[in-house]
KEPA-822161 format. One record per residue (C-alpha): residue number from 1; residue in three letters; z, x, y. Coordinates in nm, 3 decimals. Layout:
BEGIN
PT resi resn       z       x       y
PT  NUM  Ala       Z       X       Y
...
END
This chain:
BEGIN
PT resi resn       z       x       y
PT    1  Unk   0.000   0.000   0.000
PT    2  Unk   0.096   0.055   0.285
PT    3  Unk   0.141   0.486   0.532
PT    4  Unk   0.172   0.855   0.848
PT    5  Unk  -0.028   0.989   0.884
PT    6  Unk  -0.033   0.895   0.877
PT    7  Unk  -0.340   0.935   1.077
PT    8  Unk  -0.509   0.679   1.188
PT    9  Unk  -0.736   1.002   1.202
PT   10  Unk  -0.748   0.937   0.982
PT   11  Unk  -0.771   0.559   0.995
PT   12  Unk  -0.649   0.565   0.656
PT   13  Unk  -0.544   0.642   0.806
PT   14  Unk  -0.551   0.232   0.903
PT   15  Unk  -0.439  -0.920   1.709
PT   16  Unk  -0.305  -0.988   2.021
PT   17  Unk  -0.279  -1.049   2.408
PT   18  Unk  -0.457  -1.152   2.588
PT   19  Unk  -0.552  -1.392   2.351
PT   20  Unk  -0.271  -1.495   2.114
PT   21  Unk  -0.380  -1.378   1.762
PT   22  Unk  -0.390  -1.649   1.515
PT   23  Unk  -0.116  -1.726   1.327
PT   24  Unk   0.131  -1.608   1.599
PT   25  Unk   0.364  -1.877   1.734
PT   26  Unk   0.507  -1.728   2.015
PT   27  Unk   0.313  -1.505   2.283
PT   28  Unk   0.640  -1.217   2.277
PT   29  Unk   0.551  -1.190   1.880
PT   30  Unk   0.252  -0.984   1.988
PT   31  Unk   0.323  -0.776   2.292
PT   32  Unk   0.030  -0.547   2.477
PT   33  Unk   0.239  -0.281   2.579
PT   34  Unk   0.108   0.100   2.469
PT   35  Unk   0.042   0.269   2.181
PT   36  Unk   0.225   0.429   1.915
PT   37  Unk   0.302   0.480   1.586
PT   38  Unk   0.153   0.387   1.244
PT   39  Unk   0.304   0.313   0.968
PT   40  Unk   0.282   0.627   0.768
PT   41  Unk   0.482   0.809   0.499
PT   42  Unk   0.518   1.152   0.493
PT   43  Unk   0.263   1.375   0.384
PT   44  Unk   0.112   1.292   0.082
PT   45  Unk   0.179   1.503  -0.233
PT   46  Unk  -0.121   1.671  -0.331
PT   47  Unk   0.062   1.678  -0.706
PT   48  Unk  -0.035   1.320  -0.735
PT   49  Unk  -0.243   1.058  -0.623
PT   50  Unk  -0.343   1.004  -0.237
PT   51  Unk  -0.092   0.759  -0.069
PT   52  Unk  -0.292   0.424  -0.096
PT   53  Unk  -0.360   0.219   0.179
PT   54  Unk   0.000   0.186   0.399
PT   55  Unk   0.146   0.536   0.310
PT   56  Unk  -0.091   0.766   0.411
PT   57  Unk   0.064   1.134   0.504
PT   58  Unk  -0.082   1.373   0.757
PT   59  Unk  -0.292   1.615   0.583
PT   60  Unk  -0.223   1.590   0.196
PT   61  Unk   0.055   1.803   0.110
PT   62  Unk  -0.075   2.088  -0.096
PT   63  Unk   0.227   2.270  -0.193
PT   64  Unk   0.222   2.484   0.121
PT   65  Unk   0.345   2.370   0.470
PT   66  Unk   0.280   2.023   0.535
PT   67  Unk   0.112   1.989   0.832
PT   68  Unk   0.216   1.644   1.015
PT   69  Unk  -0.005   1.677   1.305
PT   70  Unk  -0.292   1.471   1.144
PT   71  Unk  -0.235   1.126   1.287
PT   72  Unk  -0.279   0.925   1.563
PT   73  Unk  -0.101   0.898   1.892
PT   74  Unk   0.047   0.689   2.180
PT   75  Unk   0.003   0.686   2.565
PT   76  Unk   0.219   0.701   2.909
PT   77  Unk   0.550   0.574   2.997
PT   78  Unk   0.574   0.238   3.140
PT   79  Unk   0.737  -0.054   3.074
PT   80  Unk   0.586  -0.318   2.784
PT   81  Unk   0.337  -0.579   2.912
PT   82  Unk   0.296  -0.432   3.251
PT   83  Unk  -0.053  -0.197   3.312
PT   84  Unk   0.125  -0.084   3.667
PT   85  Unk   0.376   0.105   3.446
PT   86  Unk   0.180   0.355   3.314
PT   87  Unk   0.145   0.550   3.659
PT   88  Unk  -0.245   0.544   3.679
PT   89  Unk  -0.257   0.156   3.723
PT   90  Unk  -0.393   0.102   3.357
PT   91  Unk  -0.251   0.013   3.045
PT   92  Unk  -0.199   0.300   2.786
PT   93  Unk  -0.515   0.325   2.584
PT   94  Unk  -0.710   0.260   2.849
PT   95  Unk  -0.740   0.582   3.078
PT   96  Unk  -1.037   0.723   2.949
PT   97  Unk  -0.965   1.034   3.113
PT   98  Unk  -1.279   1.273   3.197
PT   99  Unk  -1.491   1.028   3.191
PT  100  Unk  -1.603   0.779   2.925
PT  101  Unk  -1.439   0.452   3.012
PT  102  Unk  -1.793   0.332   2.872
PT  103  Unk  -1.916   0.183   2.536
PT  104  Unk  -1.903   0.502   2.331
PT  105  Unk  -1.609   0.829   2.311
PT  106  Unk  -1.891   1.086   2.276
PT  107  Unk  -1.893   1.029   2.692
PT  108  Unk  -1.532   1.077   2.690
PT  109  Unk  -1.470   1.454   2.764
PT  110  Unk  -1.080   1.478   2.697
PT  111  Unk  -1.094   1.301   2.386
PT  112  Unk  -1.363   1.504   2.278
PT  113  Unk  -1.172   1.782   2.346
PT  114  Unk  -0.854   1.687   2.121
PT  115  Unk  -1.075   1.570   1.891
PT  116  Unk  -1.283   1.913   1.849
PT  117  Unk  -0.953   2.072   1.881
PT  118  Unk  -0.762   1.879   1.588
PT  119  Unk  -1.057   1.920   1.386
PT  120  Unk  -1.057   2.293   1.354
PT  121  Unk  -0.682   2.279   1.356
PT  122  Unk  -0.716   2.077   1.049
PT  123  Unk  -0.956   2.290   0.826
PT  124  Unk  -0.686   2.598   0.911
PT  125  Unk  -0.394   2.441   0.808
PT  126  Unk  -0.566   2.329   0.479
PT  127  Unk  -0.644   2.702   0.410
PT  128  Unk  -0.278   2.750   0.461
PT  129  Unk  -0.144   2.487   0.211
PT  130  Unk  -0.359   2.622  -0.049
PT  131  Unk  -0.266   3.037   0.057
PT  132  Unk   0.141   3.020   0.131
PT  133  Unk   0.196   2.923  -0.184
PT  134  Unk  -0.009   3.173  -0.394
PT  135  Unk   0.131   3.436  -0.098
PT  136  Unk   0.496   3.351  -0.226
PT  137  Unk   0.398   3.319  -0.594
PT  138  Unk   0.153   3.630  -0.654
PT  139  Unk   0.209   3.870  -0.366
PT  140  Unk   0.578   3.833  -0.357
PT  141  Unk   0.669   3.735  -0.700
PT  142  Unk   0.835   3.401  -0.660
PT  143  Unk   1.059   3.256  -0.920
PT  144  Unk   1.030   2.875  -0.985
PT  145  Unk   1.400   2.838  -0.846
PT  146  Unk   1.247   3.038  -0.535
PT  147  Unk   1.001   2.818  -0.497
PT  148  Unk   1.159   2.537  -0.503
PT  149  Unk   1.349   2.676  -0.193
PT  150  Unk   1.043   2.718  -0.011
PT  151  Unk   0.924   2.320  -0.066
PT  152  Unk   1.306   2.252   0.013
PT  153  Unk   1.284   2.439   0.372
PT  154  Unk   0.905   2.230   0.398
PT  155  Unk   1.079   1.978   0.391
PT  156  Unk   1.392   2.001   0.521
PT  157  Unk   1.261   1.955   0.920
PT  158  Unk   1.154   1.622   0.852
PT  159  Unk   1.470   1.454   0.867
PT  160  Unk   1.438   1.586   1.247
PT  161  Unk   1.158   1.274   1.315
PT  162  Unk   1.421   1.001   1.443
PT  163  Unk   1.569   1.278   1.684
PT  164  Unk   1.264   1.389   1.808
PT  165  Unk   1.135   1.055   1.867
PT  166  Unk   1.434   0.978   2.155
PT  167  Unk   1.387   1.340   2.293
PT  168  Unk   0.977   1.317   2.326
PT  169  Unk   1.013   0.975   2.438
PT  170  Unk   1.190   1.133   2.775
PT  171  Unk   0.972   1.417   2.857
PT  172  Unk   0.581   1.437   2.919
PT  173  Unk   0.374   1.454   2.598
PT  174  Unk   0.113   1.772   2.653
PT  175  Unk   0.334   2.050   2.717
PT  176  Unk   0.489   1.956   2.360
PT  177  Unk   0.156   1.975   2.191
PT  178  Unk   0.039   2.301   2.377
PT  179  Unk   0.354   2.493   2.269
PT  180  Unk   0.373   2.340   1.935
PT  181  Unk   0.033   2.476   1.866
PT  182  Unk   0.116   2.837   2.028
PT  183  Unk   0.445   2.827   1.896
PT  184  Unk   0.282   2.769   1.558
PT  185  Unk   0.049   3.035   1.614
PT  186  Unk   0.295   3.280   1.663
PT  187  Unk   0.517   3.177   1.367
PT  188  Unk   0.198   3.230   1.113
PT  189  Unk   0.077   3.532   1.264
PT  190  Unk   0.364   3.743   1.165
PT  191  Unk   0.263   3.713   0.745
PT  192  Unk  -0.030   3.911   0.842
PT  193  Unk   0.118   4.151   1.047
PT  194  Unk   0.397   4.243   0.833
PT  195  Unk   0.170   4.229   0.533
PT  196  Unk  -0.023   4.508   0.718
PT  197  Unk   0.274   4.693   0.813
PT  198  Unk   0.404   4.668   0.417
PT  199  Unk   0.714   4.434   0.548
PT  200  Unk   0.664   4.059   0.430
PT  201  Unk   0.959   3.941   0.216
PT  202  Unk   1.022   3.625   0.037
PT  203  Unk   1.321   3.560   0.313
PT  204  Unk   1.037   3.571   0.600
PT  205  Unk   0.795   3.356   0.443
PT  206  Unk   1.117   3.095   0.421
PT  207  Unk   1.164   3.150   0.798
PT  208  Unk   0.798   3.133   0.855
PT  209  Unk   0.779   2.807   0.666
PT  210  Unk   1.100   2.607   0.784
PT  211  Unk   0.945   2.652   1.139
PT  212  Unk   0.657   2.601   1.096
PT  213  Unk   0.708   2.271   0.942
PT  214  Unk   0.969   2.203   1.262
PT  215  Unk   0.703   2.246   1.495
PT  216  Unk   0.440   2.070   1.293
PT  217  Unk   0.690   1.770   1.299
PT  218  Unk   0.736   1.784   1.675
PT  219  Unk   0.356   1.832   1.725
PT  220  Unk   0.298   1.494   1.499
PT  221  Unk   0.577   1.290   1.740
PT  222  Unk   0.424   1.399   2.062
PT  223  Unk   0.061   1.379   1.906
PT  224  Unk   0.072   1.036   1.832
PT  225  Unk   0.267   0.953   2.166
PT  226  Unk  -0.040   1.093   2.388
PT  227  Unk  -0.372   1.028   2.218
PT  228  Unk  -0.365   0.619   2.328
PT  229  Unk  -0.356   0.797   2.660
PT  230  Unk  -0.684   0.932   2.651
PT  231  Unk  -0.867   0.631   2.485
PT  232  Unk  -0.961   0.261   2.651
PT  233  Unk  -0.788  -0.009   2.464
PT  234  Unk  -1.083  -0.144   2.320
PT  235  Unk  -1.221   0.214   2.145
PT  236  Unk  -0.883   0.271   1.981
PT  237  Unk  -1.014   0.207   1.666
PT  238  Unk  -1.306   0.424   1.690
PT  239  Unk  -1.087   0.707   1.777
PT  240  Unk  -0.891   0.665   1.486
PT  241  Unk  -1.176   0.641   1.299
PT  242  Unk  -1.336   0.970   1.410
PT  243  Unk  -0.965   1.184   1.411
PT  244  Unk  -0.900   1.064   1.092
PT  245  Unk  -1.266   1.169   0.944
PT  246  Unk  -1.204   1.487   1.044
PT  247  Unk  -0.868   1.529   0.836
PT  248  Unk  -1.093   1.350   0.556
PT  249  Unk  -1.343   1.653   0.586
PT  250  Unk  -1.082   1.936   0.627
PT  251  Unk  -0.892   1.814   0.354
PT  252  Unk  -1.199   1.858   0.105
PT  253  Unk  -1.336   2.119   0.264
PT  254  Unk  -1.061   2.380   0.327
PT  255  Unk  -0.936   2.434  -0.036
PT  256  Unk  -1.301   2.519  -0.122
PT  257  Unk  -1.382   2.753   0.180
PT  258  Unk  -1.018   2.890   0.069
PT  259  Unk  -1.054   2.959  -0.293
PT  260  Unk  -1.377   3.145  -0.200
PT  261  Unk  -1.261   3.366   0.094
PT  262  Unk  -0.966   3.453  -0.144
PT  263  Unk  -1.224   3.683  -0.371
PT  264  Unk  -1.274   3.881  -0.087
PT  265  Unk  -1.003   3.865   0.131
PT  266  Unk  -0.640   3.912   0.040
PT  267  Unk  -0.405   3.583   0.086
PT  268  Unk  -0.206   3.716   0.360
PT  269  Unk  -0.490   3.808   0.588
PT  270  Unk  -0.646   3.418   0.547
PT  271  Unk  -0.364   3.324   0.743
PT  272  Unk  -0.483   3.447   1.059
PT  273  Unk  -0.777   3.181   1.038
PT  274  Unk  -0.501   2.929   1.080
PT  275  Unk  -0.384   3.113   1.347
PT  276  Unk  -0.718   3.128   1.545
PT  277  Unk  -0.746   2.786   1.503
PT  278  Unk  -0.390   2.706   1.650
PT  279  Unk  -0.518   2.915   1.952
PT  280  Unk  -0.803   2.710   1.985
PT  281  Unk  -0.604   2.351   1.944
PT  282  Unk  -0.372   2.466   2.250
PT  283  Unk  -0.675   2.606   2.469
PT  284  Unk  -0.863   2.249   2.448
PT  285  Unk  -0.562   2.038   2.454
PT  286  Unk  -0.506   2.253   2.799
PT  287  Unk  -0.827   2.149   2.946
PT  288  Unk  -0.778   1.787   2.881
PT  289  Unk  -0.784   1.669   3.222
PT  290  Unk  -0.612   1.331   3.212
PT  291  Unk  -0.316   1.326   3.443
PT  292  Unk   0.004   1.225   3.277
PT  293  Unk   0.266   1.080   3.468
PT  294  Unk   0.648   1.131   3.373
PT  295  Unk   0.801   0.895   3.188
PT  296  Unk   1.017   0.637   3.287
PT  297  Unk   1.399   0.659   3.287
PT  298  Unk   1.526   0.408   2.965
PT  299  Unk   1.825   0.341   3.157
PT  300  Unk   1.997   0.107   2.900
PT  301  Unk   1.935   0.417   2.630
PT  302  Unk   1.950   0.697   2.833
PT  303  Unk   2.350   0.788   2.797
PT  304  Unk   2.352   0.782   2.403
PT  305  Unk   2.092   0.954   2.135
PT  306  Unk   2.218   0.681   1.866
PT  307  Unk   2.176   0.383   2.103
PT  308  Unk   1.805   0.524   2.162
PT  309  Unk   1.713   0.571   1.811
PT  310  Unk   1.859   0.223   1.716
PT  311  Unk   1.623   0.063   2.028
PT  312  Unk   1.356   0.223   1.838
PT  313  Unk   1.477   0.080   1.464
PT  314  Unk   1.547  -0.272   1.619
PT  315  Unk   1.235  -0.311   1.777
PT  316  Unk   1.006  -0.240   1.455
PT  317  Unk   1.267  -0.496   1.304
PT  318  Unk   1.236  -0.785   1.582
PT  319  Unk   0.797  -0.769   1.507
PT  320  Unk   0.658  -0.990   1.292
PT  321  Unk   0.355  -0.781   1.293
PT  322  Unk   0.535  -0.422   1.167
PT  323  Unk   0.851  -0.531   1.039
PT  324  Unk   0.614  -0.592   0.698
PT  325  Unk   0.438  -0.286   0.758
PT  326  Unk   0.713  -0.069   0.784
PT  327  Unk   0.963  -0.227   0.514
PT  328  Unk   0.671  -0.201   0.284
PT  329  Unk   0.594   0.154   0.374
PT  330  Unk   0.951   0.231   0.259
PT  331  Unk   0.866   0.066  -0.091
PT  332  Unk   0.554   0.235  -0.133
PT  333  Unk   0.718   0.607  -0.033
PT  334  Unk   1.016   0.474  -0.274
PT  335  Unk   0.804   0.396  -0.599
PT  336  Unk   0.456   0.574  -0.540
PT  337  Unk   0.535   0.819  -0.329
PT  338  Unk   0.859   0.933  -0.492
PT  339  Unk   0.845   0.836  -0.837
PT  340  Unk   0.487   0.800  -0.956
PT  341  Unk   0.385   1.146  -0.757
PT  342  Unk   0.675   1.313  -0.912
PT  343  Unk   0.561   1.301  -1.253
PT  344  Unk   0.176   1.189  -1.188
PT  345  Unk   0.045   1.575  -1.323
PT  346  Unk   0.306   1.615  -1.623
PT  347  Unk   0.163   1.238  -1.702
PT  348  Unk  -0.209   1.372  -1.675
PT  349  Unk  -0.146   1.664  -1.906
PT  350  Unk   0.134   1.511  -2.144
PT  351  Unk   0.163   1.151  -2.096
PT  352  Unk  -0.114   1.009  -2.292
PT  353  Unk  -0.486   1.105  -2.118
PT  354  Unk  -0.327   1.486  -2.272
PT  355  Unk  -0.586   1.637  -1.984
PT  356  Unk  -0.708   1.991  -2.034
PT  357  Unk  -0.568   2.139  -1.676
PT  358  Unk  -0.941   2.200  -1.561
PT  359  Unk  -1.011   1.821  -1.533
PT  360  Unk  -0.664   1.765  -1.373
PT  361  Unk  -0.874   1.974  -1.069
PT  362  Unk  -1.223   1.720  -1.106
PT  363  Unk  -0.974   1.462  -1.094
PT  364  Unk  -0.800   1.520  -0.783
PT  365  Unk  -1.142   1.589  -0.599
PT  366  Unk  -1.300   1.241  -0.631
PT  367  Unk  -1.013   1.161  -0.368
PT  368  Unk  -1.154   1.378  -0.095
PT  369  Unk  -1.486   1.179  -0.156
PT  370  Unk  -1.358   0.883  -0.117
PT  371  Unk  -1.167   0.987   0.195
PT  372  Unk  -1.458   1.075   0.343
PT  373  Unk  -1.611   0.693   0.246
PT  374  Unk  -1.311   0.542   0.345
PT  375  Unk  -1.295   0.712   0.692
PT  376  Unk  -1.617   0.687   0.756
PT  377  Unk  -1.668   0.286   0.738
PT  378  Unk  -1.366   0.202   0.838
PT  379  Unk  -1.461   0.119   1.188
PT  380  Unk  -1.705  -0.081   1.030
PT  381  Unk  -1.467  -0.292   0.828
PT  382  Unk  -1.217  -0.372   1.102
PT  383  Unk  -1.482  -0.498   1.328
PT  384  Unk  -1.661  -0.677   1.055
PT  385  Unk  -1.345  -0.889   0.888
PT  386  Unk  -1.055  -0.860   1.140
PT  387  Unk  -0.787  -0.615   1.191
PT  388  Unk  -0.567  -0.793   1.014
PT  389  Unk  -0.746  -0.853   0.682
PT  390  Unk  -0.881  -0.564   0.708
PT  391  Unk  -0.474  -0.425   0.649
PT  392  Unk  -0.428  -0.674   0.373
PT  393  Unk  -0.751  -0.628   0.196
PT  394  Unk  -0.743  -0.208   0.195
PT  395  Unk  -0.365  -0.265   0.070
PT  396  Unk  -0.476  -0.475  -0.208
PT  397  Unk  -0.764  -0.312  -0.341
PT  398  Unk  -0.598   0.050  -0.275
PT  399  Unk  -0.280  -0.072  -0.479
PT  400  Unk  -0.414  -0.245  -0.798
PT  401  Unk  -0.655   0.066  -0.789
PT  402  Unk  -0.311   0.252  -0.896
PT  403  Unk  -0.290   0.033  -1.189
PT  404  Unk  -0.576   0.201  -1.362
PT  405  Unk  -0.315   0.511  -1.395
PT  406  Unk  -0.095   0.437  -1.659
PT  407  Unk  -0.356   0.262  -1.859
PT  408  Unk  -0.575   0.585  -1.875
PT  409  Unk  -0.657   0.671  -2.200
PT  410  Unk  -0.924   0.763  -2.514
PT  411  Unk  -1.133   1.058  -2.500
PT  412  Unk  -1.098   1.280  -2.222
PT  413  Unk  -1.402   1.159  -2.062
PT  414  Unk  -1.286   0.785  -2.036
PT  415  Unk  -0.944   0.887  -1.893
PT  416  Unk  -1.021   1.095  -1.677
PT  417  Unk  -1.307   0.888  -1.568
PT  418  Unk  -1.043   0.596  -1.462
PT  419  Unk  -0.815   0.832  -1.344
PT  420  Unk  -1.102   0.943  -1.111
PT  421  Unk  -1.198   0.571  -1.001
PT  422  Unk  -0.845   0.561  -0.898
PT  423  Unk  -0.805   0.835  -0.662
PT  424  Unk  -1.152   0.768  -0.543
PT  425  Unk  -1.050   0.423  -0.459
PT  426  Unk  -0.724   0.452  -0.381
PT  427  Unk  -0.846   0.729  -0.069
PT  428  Unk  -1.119   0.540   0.054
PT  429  Unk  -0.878   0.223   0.084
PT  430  Unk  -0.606   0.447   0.263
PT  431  Unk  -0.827   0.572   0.524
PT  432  Unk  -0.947   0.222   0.591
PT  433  Unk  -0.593   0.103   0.623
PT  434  Unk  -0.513   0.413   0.812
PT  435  Unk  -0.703   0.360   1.107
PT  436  Unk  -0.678   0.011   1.134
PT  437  Unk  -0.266   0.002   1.089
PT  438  Unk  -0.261   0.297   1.412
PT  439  Unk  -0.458   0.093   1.558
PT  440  Unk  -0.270  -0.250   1.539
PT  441  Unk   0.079  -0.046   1.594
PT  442  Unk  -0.085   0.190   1.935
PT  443  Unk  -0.161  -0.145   2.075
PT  444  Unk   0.148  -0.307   2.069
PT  445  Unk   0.394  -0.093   2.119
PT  446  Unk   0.577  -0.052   2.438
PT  447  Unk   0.514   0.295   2.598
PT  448  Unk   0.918   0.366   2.640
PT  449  Unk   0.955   0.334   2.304
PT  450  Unk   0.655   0.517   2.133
PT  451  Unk   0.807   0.845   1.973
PT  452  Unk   1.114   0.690   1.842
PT  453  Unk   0.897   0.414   1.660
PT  454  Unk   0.676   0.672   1.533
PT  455  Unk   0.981   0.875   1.378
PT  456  Unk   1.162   0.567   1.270
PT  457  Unk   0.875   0.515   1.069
PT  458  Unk   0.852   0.799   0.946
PT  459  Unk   1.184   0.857   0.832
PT  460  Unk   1.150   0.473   0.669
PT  461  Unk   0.877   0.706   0.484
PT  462  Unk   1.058   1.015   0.402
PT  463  Unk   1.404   0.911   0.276
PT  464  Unk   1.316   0.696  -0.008
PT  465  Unk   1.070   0.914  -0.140
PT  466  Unk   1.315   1.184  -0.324
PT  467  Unk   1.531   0.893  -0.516
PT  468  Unk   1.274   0.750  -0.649
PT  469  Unk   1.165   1.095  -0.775
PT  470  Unk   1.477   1.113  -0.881
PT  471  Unk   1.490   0.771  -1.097
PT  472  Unk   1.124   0.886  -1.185
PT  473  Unk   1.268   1.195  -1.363
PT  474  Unk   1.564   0.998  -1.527
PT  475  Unk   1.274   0.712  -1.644
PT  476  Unk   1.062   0.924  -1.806
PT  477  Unk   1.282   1.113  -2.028
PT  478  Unk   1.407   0.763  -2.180
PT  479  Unk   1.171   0.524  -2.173
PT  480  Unk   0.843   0.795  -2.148
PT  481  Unk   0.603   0.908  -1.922
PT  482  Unk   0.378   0.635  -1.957
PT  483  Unk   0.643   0.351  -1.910
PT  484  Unk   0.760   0.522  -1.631
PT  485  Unk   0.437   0.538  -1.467
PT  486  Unk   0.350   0.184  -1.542
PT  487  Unk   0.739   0.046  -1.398
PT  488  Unk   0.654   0.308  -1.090
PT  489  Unk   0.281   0.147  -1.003
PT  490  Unk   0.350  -0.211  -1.093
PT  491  Unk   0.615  -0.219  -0.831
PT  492  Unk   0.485  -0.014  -0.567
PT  493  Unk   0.164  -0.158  -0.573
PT  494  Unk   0.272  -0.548  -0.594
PT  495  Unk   0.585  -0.510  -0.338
PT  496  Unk   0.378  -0.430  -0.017
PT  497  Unk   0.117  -0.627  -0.087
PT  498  Unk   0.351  -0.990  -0.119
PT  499  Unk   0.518  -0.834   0.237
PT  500  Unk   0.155  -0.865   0.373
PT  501  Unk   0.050  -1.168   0.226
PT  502  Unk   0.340  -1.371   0.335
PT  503  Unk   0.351  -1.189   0.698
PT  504  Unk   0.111  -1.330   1.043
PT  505  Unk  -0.124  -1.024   0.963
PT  506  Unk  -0.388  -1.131   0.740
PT  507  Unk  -0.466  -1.402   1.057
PT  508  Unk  -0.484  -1.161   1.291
PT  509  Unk  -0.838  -1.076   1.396
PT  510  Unk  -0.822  -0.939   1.699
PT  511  Unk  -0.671  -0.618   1.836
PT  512  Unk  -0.453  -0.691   2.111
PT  513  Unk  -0.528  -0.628   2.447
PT  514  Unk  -0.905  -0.656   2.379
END
């Protein structure tokens, strides 16, 4: 169901005022205030399935640093409801900065700028994911114990998104992304310079790694905080669309480029393309021209972090429109995200479709195509059905999708030919959902309030995740692999999907303020 990052970007990511959506009763149930968040898990585990439509992750986890700063983004301060607020007498969304305000974003010279930006951004960090870990594992020697440290300190600055959230929320959104990205840049560089200098050690690369992953998470908030900023109203979706294509290519395209530059260049030294392309991120987010305003004081917040974060918590709570979203985004992280990913590969090679490990490869892959698919008509699909059934719809076919998992089986051809349709599926549908669950969330959500719903969401994404791994782990070994699978996709699949069905989305057509 239903991510993330996310996007968005990755429309997989992925109703309203002025004309009240269908299905809404009451004209405060759908508010055109700014962007925001979507409703994303964390990243998704490369060890298992892509999340499926609702819980998409920034760029798919690939055992190296997660890199959150593949999603969307909301715009300038302001109070909800009132275009005066956001400094430039516009609504969020709806500068258009350098140009562009016009039928198409290729006019639109800022957001082609953090668009060009992200996308190179993107294809480094996926050489990363795929090169920290074989850094740790064959040029330093890690243990298993060791590296489970490493994916611990990934990790780890996560649980930083809520906090985050209430500190972006007061403080101008740029600055945050240029120094995340040159902050990031820095952190990276120094494998390859003490590589060179014969001085990289296991206890750098888990210094390197925990802040890294802080400043990727702090990148994300802010990210997702400005990008509305830059991008009318009514082309919110086609920004989505095009960010979250580019995470679509990187992610198939990176591991490849990787694994080949790694026969002629040692692992270390592949880092600095990363780097380079940090550089480059913070040099075009700097020319972005778009003035942002300060925000405005949130006087009834402004004394007390937890008062702020709860503002943020009881707002997604008091929408009709991502109260489902969100609350099904926790089930999904809690069931697919936690417990089927935990144990999807020992299932593949043990469980019953008894892969050889080569086809466990051909078998992930198919979900990059269908990435690309997905993010690539999903544009298409919100303007042809709705925004709102175009949520419901991804969701469904995305989920059942998953149900093709535990009954993989026969020769190793039929298996892993389901097991393929799956992910294939399953990606496409997310990156639909993606783009089209930023954009529903970006439109509606009051500016003051932006970060802290992103990282609420998040966090609704990240904390269930690890018990249901847990119960995953405990499932298997008594019941089996298979069962476990099965219990894992029946309820994480059918769960957010009733939340949608019996929620005002699937009647929304419109996105608000359009």
């Amino acid at each position: 169901m239903a991510s993330p990052d996310t996007e968005s970007t990755q429309g997989a990511g992925s109703p309203g005022p002025p004309r009240l959506p269908d299905g809404a009763e009451n004209p405060r149930d759908v508010r055109p205030a700014g962007p925001a968040a979507t409703v994303t898990g964390p990243p998704g585990e490369s060890a298992g399935p892509a999340a499926p439509a609702g819980v998409a992750g920034p760029a798919g986890e690939a055992a190296g640093p997660a890199d959150p700063a593949a999603l969307g983004d909301p715009g300038g301060p302001g109070e909800p409801g009132n275009p005066k607020d956001t400094g430039e007498g516009e609504h969020p969304g709806q500068g258009g900065g350098g140009g562009g305000g016009g039928g198409s974003l290729w006019g639109n010279q800022d957001f082609l700028r953090l668009w060009t930006g992200q996308t190179l951004s993107q294809f480094g960090s996926q050489i990363s994911y795929l090169v920290i870990p074989l850094i740790a594992i064959v040029t330093l020697g890690a243990s298993s114990t060791e590296m489970g440290i490493l994916g611990a300190l990934l990790r780890l600055p996560m649980l930083g998104f809520l906090l985050f959230g209430v500190y972006i929320d007061r403080m101008r959104k740029r600055p945050v992304l240029i120094w995340s990205d040159l902050g990031r840049a820095a952190v990276l560089a120094l494998i390859p310079l003490l590589y060179v200098m014969d001085a990289l050690t296991l206890g750098v690369l888990y210094v390197v790694v925990f802040l890294l992953s802080l400043l990727s998470v702090l990148f994300q908030v802010a990210y997702r905080s400005y990008f509305p900023l830059l991008v009318p109203m009514h082309q919110l979706g086609e920004g989505n669309g095009k960010l979250q294509l580019s995470e679509s290519l990187a992610q198939t395209a990176g591991p490849g480029v990787a694994s080949a530059l790694l026969k002629v260049v040692a692992a270390p030294l592949l880092i600095m393309i990363d780097v380079l392309t940090y550089l480059f991120s913070a040099i075009a987010i700097m020319l972005i021209r778009k003035r942002e305003d300060a925000p405005v004081p949130d006087e009834e917040t402004a004394g007390s972090v937890h008062r702020a974060i709860w503002a943020g918590f009881k707002w997604i709570m008091d929408q009709p429109m991502i109260r489902p979203l969100a609350i099904a985004s926790g089930l999904y992280s809690f069931f697919v995200m936690g417990a089927m990913q935990s144990i999807y590969v020992l299932f593949l090679l043990r469980g019953g479709p008894d892969l050889p490990p080569e086809w466990v490869g051909i078998v992930m892959a198919t979900g990059g195509v269908g990435a690309i698919l997905g993010a690539t008509m999903s544009v298409r699909v919100m303007r042809g059905i709705g925004i709102g059934p175009t949520l419901l719809w991804s969701t469904v076919v995305g989920n059942c999708a998953l149900l093709l998992v535990p009954f993989a089986s026969g020769p190793v051809w039929l298996a892993a030919g389901m097991l393929g349709l799956s992910q294939f599926i399953v990606w496409a549908s997310n990156q639909v959902f993606f783009v089209s669950n930023m954009t529903l969330v970006q439109s509606i959500t009051p500016p003051h309030l932006q970060a802290r719903v992103i990282g609420t969401i998040y966090s609704l994404g990240l904390i269930p995740a690890p018990l249901g791994a847990l119960g995953a782990g405990l499932l298997g070994e008594t019941l089996g692999l298979r069962t476990a699978i099965l219990f894992a996709v029946v309820a994480g699949a059918i769960l957010p999907i009733l939340l949608l069905v019996f929620s005002p989305i699937p009647k929304v057509k419109r996105i608000p303020g359009t």
